[in-house]
PDB file with SEQRES, HELIX, SHEET and CRYST1 records, atoms N, CA, C and O in Angstrom:
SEQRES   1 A   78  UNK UNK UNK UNK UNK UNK UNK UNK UNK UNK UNK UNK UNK          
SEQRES   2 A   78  UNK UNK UNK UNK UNK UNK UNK UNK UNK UNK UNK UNK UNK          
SEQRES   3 A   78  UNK UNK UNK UNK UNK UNK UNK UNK UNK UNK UNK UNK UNK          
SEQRES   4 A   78  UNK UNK UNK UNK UNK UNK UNK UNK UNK UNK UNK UNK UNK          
SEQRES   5 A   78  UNK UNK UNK UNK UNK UNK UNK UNK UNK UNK UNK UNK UNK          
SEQRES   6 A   78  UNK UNK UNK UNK UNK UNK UNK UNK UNK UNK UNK UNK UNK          
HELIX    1 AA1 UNK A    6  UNK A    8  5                                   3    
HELIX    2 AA2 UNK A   13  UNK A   43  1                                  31    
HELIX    3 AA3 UNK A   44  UNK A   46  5                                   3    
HELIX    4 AA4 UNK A   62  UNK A   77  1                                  16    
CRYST1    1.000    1.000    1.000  90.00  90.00  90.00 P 1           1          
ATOM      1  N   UNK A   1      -8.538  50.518 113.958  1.00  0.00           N  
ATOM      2  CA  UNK A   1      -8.390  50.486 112.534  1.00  0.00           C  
ATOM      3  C   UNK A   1      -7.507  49.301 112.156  1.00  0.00           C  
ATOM      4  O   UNK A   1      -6.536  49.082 112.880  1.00  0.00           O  
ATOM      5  N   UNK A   2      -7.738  48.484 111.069  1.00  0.00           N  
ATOM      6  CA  UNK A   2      -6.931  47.543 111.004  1.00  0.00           C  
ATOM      7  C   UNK A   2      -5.900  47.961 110.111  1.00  0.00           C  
ATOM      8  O   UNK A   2      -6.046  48.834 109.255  1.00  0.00           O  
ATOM      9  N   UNK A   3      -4.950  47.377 110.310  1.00  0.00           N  
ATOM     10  CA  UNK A   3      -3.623  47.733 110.151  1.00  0.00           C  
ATOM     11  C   UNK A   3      -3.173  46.835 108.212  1.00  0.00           C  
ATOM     12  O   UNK A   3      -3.307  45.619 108.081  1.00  0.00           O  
ATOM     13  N   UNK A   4      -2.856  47.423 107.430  1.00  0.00           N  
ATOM     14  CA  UNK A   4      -2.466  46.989 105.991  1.00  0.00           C  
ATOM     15  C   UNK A   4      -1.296  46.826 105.274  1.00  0.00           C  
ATOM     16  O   UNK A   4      -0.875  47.857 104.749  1.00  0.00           O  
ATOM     17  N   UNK A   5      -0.753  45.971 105.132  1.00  0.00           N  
ATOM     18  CA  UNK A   5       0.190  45.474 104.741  1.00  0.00           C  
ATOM     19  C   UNK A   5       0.890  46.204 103.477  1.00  0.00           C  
ATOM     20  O   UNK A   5       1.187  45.288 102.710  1.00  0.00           O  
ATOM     21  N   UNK A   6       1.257  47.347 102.957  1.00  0.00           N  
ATOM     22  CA  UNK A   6       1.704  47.823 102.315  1.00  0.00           C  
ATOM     23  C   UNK A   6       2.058  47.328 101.315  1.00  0.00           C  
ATOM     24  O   UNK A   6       1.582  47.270 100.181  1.00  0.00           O  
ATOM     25  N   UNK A   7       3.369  46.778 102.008  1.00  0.00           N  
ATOM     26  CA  UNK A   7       4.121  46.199 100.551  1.00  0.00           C  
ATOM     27  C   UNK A   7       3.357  45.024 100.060  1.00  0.00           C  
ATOM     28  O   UNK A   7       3.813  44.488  99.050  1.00  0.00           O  
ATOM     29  N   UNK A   8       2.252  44.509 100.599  1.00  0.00           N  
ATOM     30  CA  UNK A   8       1.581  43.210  99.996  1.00  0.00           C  
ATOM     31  C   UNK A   8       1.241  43.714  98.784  1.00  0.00           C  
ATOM     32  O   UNK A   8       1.362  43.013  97.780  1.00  0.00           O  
ATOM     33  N   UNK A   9       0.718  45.138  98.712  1.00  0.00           N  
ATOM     34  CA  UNK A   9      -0.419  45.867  98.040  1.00  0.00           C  
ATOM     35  C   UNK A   9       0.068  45.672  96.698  1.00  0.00           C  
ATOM     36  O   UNK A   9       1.081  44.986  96.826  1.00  0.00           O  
ATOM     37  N   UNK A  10      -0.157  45.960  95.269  1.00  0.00           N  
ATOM     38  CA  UNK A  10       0.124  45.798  94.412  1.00  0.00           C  
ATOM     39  C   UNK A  10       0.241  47.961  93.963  1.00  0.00           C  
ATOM     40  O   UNK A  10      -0.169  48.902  94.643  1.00  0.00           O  
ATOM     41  N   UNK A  11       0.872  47.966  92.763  1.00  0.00           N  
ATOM     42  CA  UNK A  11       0.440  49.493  92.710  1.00  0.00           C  
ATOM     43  C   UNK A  11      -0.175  50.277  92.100  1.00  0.00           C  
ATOM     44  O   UNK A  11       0.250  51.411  91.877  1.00  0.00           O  
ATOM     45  N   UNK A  12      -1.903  49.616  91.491  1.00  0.00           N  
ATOM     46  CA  UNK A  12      -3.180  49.625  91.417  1.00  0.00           C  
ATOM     47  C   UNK A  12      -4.121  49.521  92.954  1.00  0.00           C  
ATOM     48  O   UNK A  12      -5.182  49.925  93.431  1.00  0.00           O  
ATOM     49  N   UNK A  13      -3.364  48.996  93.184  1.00  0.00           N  
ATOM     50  CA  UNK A  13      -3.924  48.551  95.009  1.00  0.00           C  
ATOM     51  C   UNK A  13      -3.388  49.742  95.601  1.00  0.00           C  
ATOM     52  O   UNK A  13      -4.346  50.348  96.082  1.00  0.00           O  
ATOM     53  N   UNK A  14      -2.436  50.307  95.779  1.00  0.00           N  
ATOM     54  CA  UNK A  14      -1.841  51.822  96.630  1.00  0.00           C  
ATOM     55  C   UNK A  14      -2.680  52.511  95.623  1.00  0.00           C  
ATOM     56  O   UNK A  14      -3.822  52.741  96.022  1.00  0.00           O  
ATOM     57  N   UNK A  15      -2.476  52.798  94.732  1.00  0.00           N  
ATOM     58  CA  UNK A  15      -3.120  53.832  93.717  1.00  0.00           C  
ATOM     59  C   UNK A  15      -4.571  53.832  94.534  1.00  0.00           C  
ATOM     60  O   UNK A  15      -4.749  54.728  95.360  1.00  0.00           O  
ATOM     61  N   UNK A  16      -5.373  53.063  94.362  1.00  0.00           N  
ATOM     62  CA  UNK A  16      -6.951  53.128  95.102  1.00  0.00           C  
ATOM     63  C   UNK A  16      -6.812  53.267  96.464  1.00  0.00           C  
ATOM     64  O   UNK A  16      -7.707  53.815  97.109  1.00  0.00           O  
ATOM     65  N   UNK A  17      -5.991  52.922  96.899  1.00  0.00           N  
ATOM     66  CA  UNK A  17      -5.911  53.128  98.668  1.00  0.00           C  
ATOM     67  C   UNK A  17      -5.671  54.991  98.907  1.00  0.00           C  
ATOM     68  O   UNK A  17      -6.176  55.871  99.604  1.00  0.00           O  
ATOM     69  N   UNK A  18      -4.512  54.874  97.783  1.00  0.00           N  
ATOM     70  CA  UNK A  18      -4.362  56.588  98.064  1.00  0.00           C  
ATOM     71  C   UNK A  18      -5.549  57.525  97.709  1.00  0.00           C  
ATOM     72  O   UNK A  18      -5.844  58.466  98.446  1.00  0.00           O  
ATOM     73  N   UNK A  19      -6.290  57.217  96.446  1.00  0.00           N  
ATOM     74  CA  UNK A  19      -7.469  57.847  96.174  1.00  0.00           C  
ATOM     75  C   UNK A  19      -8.977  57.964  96.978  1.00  0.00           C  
ATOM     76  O   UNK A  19      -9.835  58.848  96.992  1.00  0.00           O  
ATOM     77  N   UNK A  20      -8.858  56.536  97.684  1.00  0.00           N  
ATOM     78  CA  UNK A  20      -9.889  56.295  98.700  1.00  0.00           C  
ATOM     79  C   UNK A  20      -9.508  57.178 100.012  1.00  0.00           C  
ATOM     80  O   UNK A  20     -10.443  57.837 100.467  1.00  0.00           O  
ATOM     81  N   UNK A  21      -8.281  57.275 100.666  1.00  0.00           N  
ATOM     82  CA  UNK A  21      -7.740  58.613 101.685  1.00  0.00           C  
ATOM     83  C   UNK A  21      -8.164  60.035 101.364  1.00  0.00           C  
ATOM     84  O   UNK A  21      -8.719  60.867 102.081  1.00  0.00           O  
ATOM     85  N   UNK A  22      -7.680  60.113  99.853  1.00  0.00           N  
ATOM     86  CA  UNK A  22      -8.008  61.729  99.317  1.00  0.00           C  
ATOM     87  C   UNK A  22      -9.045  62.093  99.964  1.00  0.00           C  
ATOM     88  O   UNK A  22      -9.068  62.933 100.862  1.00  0.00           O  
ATOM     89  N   UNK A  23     -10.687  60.979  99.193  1.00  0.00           N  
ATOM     90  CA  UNK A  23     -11.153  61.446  99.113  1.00  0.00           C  
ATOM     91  C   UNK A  23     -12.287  61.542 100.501  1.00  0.00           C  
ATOM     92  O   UNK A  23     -13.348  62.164 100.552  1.00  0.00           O  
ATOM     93  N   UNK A  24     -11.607  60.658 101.606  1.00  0.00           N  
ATOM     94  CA  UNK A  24     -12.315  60.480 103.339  1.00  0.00           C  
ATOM     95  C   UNK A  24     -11.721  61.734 103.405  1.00  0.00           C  
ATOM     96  O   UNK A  24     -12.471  62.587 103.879  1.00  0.00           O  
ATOM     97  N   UNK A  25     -10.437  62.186 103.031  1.00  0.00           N  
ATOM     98  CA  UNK A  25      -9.727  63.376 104.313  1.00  0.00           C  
ATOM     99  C   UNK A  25     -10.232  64.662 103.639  1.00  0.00           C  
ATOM    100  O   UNK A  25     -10.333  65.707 104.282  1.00  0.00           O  
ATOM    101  N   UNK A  26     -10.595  64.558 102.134  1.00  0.00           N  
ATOM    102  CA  UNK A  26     -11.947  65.738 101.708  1.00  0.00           C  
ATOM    103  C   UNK A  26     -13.133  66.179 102.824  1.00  0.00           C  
ATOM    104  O   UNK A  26     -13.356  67.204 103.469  1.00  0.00           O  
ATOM    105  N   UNK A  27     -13.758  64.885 102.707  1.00  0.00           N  
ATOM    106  CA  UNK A  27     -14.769  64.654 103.398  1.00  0.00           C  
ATOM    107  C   UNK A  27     -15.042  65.037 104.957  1.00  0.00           C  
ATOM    108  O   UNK A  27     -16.135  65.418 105.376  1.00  0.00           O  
ATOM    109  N   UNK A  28     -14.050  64.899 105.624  1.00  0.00           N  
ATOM    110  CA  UNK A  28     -13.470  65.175 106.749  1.00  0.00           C  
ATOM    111  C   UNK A  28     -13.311  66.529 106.552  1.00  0.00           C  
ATOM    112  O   UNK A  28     -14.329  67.138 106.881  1.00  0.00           O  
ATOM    113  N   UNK A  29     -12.482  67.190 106.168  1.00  0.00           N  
ATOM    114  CA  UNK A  29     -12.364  68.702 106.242  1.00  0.00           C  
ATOM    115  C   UNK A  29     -13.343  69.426 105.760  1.00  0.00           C  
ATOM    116  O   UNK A  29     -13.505  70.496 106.347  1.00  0.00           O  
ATOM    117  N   UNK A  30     -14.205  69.152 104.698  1.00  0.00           N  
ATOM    118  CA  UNK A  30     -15.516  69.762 104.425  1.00  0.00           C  
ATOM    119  C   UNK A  30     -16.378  70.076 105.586  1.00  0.00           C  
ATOM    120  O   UNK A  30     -16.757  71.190 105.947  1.00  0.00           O  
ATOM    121  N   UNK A  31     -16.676  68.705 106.213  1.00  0.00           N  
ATOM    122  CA  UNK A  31     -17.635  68.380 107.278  1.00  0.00           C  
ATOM    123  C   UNK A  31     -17.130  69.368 108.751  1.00  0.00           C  
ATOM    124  O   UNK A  31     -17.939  70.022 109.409  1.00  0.00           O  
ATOM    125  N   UNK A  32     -15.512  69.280 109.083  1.00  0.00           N  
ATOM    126  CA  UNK A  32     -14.991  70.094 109.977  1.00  0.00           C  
ATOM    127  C   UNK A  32     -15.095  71.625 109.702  1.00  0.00           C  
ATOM    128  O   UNK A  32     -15.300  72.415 110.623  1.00  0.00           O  
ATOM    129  N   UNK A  33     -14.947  72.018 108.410  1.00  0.00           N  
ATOM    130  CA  UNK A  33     -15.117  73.475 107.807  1.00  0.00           C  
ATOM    131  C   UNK A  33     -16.566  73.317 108.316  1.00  0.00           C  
ATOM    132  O   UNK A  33     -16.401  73.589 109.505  1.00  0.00           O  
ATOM    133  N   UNK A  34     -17.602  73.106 108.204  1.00  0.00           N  
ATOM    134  CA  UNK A  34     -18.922  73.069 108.388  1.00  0.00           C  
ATOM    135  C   UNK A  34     -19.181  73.276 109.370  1.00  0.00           C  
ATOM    136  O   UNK A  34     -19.967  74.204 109.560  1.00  0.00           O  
ATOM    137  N   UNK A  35     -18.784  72.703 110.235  1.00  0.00           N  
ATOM    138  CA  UNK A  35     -19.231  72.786 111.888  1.00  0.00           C  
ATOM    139  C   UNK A  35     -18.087  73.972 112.483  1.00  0.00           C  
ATOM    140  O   UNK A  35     -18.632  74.615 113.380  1.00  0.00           O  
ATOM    141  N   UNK A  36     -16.877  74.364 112.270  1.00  0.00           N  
ATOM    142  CA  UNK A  36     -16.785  75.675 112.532  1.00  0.00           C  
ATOM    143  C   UNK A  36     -17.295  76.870 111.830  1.00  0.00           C  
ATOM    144  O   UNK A  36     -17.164  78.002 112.295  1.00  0.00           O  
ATOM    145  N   UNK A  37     -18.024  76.545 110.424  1.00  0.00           N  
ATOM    146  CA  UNK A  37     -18.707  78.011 110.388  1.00  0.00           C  
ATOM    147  C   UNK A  37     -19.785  78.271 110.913  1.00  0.00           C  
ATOM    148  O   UNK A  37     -20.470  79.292 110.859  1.00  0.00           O  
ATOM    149  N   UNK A  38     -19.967  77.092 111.553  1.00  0.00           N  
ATOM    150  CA  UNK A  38     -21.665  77.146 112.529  1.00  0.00           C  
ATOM    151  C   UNK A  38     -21.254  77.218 113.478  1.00  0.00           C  
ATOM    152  O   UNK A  38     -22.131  77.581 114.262  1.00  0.00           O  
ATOM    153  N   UNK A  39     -19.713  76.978 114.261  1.00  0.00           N  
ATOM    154  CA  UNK A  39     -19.869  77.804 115.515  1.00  0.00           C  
ATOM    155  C   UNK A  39     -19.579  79.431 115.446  1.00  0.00           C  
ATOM    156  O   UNK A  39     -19.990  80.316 116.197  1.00  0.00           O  
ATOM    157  N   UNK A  40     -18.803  79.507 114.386  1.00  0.00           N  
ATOM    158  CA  UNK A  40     -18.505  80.922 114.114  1.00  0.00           C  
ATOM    159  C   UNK A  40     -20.083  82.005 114.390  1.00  0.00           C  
ATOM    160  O   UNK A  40     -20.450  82.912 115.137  1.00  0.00           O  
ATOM    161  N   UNK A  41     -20.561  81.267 113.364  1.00  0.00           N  
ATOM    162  CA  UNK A  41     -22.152  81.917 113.399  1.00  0.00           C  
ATOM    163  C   UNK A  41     -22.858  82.505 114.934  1.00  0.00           C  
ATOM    164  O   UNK A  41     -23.232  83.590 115.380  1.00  0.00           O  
ATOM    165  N   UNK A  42     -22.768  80.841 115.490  1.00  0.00           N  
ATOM    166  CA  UNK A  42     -23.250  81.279 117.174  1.00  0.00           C  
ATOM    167  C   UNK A  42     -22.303  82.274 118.066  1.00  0.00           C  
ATOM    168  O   UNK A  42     -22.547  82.877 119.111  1.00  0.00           O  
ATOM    169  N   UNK A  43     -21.528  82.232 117.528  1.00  0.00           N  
ATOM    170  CA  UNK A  43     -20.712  83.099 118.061  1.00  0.00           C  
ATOM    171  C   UNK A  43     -20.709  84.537 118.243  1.00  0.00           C  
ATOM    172  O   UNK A  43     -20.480  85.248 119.222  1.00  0.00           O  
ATOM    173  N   UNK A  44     -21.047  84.792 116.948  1.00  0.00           N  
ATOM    174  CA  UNK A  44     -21.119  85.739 116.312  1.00  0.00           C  
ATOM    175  C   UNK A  44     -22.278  86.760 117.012  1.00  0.00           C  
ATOM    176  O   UNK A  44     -22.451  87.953 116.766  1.00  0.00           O  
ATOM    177  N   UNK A  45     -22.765  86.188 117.643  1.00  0.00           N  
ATOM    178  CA  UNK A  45     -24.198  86.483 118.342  1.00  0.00           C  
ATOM    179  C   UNK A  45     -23.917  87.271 119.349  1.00  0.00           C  
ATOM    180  O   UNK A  45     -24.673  88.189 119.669  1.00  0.00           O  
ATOM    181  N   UNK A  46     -22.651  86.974 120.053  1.00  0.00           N  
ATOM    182  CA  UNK A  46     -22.355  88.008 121.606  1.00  0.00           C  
ATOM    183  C   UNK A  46     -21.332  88.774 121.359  1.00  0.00           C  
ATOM    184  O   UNK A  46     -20.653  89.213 122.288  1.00  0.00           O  
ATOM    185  N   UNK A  47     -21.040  89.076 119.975  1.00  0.00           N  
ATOM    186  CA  UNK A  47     -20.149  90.751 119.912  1.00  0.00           C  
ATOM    187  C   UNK A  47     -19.919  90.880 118.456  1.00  0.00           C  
ATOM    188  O   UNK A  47     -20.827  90.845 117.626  1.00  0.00           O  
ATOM    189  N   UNK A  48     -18.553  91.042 118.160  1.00  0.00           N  
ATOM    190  CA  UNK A  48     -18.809  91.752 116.599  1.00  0.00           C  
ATOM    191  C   UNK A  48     -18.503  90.251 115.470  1.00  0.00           C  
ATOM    192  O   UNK A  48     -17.822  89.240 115.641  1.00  0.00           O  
ATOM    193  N   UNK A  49     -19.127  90.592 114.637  1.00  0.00           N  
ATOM    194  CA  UNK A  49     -19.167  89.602 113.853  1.00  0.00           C  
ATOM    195  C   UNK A  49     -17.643  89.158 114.109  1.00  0.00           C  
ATOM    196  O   UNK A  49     -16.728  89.795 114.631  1.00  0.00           O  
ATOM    197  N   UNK A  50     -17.673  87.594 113.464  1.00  0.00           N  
ATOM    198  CA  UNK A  50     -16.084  87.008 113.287  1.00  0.00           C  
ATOM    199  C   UNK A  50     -15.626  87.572 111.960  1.00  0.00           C  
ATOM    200  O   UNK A  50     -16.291  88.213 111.146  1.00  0.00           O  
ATOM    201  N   UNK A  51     -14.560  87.263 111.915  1.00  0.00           N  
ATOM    202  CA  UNK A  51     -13.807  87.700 110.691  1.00  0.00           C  
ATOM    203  C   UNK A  51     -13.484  85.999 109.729  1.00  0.00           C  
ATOM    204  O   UNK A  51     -13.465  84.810 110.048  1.00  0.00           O  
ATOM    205  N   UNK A  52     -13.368  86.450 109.009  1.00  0.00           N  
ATOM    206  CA  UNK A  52     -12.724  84.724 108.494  1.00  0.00           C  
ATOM    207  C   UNK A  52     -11.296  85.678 107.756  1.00  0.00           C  
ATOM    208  O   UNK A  52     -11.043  86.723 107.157  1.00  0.00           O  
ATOM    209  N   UNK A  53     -10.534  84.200 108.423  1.00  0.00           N  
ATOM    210  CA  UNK A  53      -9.196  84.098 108.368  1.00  0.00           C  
ATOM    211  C   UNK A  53      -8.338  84.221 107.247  1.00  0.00           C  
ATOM    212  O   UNK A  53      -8.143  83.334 106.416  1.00  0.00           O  
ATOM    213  N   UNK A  54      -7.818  85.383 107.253  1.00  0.00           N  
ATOM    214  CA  UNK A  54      -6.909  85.997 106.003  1.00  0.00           C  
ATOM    215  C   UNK A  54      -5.846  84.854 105.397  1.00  0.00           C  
ATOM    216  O   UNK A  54      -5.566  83.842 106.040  1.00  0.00           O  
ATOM    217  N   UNK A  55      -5.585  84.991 104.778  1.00  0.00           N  
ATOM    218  CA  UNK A  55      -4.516  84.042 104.146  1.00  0.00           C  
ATOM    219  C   UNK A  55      -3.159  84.200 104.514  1.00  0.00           C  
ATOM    220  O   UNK A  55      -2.813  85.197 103.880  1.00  0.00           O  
ATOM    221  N   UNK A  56      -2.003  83.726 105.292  1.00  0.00           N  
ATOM    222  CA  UNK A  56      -1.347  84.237 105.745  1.00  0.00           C  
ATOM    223  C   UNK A  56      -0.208  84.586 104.556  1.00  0.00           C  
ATOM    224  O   UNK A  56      -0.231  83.897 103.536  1.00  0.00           O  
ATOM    225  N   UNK A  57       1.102  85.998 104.736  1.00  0.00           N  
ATOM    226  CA  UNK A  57       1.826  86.616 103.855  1.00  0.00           C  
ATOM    227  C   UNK A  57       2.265  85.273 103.377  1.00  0.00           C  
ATOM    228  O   UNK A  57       2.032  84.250 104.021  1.00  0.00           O  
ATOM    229  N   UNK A  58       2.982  85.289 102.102  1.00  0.00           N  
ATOM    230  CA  UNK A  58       3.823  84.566 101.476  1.00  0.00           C  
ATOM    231  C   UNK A  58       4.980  84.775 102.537  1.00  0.00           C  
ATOM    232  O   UNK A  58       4.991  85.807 103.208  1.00  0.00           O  
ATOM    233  N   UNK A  59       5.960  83.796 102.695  1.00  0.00           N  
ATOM    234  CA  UNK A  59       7.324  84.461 103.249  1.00  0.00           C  
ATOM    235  C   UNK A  59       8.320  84.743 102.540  1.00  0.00           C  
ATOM    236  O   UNK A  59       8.124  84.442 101.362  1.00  0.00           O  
ATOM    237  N   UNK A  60       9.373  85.222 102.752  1.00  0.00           N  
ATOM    238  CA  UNK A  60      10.482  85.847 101.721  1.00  0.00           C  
ATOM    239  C   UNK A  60      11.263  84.685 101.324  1.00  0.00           C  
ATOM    240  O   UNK A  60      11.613  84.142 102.371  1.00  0.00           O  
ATOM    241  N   UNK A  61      11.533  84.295 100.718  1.00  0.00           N  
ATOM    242  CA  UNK A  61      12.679  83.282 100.484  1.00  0.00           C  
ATOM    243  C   UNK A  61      14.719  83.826 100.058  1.00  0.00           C  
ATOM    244  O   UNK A  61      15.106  84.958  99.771  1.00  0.00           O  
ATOM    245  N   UNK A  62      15.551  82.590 100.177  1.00  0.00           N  
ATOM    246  CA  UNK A  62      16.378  83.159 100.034  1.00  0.00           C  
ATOM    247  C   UNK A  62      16.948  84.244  98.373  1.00  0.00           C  
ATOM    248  O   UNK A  62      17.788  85.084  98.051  1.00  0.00           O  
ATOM    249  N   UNK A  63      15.819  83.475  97.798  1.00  0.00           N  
ATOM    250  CA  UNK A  63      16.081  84.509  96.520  1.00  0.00           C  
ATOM    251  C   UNK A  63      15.212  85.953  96.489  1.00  0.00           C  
ATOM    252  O   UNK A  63      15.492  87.009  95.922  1.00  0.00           O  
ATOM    253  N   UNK A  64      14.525  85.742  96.978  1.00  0.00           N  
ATOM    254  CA  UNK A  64      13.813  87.407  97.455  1.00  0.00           C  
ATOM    255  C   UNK A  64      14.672  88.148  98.235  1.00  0.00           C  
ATOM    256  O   UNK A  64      14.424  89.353  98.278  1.00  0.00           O  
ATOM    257  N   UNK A  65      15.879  87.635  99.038  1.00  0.00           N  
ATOM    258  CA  UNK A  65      16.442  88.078  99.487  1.00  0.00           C  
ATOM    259  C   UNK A  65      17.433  88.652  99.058  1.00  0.00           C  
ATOM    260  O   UNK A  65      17.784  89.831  99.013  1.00  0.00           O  
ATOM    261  N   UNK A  66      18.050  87.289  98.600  1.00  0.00           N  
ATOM    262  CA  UNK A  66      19.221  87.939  97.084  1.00  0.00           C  
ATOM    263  C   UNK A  66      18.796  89.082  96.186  1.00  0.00           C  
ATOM    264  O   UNK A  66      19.445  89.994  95.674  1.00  0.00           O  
ATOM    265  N   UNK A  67      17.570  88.778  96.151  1.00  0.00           N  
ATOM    266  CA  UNK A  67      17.207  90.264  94.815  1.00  0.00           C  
ATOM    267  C   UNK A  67      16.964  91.363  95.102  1.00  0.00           C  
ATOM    268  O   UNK A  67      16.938  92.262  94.261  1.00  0.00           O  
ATOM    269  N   UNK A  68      16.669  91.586  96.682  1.00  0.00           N  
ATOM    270  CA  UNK A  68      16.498  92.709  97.340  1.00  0.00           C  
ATOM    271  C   UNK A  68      18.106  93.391  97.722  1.00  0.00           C  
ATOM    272  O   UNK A  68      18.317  94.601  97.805  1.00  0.00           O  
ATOM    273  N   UNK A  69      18.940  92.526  97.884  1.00  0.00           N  
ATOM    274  CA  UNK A  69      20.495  92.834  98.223  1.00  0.00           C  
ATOM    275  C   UNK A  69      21.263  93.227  96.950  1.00  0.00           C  
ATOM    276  O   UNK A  69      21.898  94.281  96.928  1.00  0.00           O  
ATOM    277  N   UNK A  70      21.219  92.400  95.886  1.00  0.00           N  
ATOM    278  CA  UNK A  70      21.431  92.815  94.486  1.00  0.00           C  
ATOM    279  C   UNK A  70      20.496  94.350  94.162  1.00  0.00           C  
ATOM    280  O   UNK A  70      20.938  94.820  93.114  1.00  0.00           O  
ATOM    281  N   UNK A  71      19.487  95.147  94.678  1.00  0.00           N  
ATOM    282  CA  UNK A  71      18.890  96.172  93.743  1.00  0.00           C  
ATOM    283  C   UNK A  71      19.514  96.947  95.173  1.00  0.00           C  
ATOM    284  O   UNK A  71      19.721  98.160  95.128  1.00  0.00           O  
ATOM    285  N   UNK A  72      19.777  96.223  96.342  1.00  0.00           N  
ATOM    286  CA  UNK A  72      20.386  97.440  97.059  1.00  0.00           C  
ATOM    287  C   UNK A  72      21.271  98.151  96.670  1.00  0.00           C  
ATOM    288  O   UNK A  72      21.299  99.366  96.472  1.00  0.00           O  
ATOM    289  N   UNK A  73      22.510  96.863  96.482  1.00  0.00           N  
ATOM    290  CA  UNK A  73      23.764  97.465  95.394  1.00  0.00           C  
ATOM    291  C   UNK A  73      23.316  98.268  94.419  1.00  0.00           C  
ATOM    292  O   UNK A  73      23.443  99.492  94.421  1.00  0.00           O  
ATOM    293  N   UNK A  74      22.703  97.513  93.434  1.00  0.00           N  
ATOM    294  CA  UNK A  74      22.891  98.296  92.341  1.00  0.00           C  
ATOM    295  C   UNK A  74      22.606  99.797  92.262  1.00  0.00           C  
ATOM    296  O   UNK A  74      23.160 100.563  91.474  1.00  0.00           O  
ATOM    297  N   UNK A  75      21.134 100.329  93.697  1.00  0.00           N  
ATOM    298  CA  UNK A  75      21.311 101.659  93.781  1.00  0.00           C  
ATOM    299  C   UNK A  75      22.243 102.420  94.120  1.00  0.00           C  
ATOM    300  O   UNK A  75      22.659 103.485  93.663  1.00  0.00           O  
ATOM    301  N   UNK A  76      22.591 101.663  95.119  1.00  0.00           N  
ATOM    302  CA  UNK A  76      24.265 102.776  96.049  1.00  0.00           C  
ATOM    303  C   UNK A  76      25.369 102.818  95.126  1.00  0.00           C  
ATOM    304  O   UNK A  76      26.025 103.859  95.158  1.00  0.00           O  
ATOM    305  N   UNK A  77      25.753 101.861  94.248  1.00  0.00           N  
ATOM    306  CA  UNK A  77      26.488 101.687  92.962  1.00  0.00           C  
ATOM    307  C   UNK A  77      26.121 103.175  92.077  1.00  0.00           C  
ATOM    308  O   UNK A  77      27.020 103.926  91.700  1.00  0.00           O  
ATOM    309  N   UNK A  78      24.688 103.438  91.832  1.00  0.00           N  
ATOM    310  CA  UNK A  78      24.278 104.225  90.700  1.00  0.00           C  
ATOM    311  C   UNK A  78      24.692 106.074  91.319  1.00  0.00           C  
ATOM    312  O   UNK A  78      24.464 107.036  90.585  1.00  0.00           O  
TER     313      UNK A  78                                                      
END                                                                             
């Protein structure tokens, strides 16, 4: 791949460079989504169907945490 001079670029020139990436690494993951739901498929053939992949939990953050410690208090308080 040839290699691009960044800072030469102007920032109409990054602007299209970044939009031209978007839209290959679209393209790319479409095409990769594609060919694993067609292996999924063959797959699928020598036992129980596949599952497609749940979305994984949100995680707790430190303010979910705080608010869970704050309603702890406030019950043992009540």
């Amino acid at each position: 791949m040839a290699k691009i001079d960044l800072d030469s670029l102007s920032i109409e020139e990054l602007a299209a460079l970044r939009d031209s990436a978007i839209e290959k690494l679209a393209e790319k993951v479409a095409a990769r989504q594609a060919e694993l739901e067609a292996e999924l498929e063959r797959l699928a053939q020598y036992g129980r169907p596949a599952k497609k992949a749940a979305a994984p939990a949100p995680k707790a953050t430190k303010i979910d945490a705080a608010k869970a410690e704050l309603a702890k208090v406030a019950r043992e308080a009540a």
